[in-house]
N, C-alpha and C positions, 0 to 999 in steps of 0.2 A: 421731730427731733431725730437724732443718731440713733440708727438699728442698735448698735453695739460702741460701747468705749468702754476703752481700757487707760488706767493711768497707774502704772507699777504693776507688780507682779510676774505672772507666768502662767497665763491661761490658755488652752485648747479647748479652741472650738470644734466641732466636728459632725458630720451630720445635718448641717442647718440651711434654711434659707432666710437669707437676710436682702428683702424686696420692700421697693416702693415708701422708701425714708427720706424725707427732706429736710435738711438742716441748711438753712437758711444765714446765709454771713459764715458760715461756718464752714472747715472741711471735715470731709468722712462725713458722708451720711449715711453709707451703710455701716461702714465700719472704720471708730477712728482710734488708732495708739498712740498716745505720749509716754515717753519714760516705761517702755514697759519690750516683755518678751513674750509673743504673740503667735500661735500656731492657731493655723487655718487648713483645715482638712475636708475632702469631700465635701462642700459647700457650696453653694449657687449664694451670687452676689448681684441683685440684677435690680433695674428700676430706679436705681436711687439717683438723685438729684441734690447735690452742693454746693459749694465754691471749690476749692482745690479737692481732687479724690473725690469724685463722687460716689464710686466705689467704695474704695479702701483710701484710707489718709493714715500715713505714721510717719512722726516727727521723734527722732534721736529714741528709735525702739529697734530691738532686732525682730526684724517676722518674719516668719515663713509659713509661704502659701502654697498647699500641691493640690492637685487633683482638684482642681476646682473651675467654676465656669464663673465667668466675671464677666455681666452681661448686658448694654443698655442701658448704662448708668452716664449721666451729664455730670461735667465741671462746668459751673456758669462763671466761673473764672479762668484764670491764663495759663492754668498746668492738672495735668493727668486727670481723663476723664472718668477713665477703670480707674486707675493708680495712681497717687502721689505720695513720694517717700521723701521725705529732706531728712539728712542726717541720719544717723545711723546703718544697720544693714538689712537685705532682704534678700530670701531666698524664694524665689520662684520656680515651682519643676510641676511640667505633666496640668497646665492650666490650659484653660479657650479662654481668650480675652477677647471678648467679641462686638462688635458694634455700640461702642460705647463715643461720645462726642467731647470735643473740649472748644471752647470761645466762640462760639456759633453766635449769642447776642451781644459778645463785647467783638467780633468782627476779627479778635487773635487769639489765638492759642497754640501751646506746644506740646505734646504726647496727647491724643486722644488714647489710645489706648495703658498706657506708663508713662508715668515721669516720674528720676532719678533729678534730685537736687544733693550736691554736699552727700550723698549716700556710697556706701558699698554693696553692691549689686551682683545677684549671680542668676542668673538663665539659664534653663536646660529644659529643651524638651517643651515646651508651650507653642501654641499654636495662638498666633495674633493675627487676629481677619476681620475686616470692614470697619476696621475703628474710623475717626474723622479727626482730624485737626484742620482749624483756621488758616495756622502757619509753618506749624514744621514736626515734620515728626509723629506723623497719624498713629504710627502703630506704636513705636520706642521714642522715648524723647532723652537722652542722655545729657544732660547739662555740668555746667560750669562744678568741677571738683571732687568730681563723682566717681567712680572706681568700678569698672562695670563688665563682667565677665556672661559672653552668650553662647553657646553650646546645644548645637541639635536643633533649633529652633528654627520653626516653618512662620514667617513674614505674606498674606496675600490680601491682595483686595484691599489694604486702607487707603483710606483716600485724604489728600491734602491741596492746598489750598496754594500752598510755597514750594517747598524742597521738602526732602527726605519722607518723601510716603513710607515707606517702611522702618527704617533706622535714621535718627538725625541725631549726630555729636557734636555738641557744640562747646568750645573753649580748650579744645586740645591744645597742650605745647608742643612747640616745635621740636624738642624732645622726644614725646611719645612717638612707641609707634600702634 
């Protein structure tokens, strides 16, 4: 099962390592939030293996993650291997997102190392290196609706299968810029 869920509240974590948790049909298997507001501090998130977020999964929560390494974790699904967020916001600052994989046995995926779905997103300062995506977007995968601000952030080494190894945005208006 899931290292860690949260559903409501306002807990900080800090200090932990949250390794080698498989949740199966499910996302977050290291760590997953619904409905809730989420700090993650000084923490290693490594190992874990899910369907969306193998890492970290939160759906319509605010989290913020710093100082943290987020590491070798699989999505056996189509979005964020380290990360998947739909909905709601997240703060990332001062993280190593590192060699984590997304759609490797479904043959597609997008953000091996993050995926932003319908979220508001803010970057600063993170280092994302050797993540893998299937399809698009090994290290960042910014999708359809998402609001997404990156700042100081060192991009190397991911590797992809399609487009955007590093950064891929997808579903911009011809509006934005």
């Amino acid at each position: 099962g899931r290292g860690v869920s949260c559903s409501g509240g306002s807990p900080t974590i800090s200090g932990c390592r949250i390794t080698n948790n498989t949740a199966s049909g499910t996302s977050g298997a290291g760590v997953y939030a619904s409905g809730c507001a989420l700090t993650l501090a000084d923490s290693i998130v490594d190992g874990n293996t899910g369907s969306r977020g193998g890492g970290i999964a939160a759906e319509s929560s605010q989290l913020t993650v710093e100082r943290c390494l987020i590491k070798d974790n699989e999505s056996r699904d189509d979005h964020g291997g380290g990360l998947y967020i739909a909905g709601g916001s997240i703060t990332l600052r001062d993280n190593r997102i590192e060699g984590n994989v997304v759609g490797v046995s479904l043959g597609y995926g997008w953000g091996g190392g993050v995926a932003f779905i319908d979220a508001k997103a803010t970057m600063r300062g993170n280092v994302v290196t050797k993540n893998r995506a299937t399809t698009s977007g090994s290290g960042v995968f910014v999708d359809d609706g998402s609001d997404a601000s990156l700042e100081n952030e060192l991009y190397v080494a991911n590797v992809c299968g399609d487009s955007g190894s590093a950064l891929f945005v997808d579903g911009l208006n011809a509006s934005q810029t």
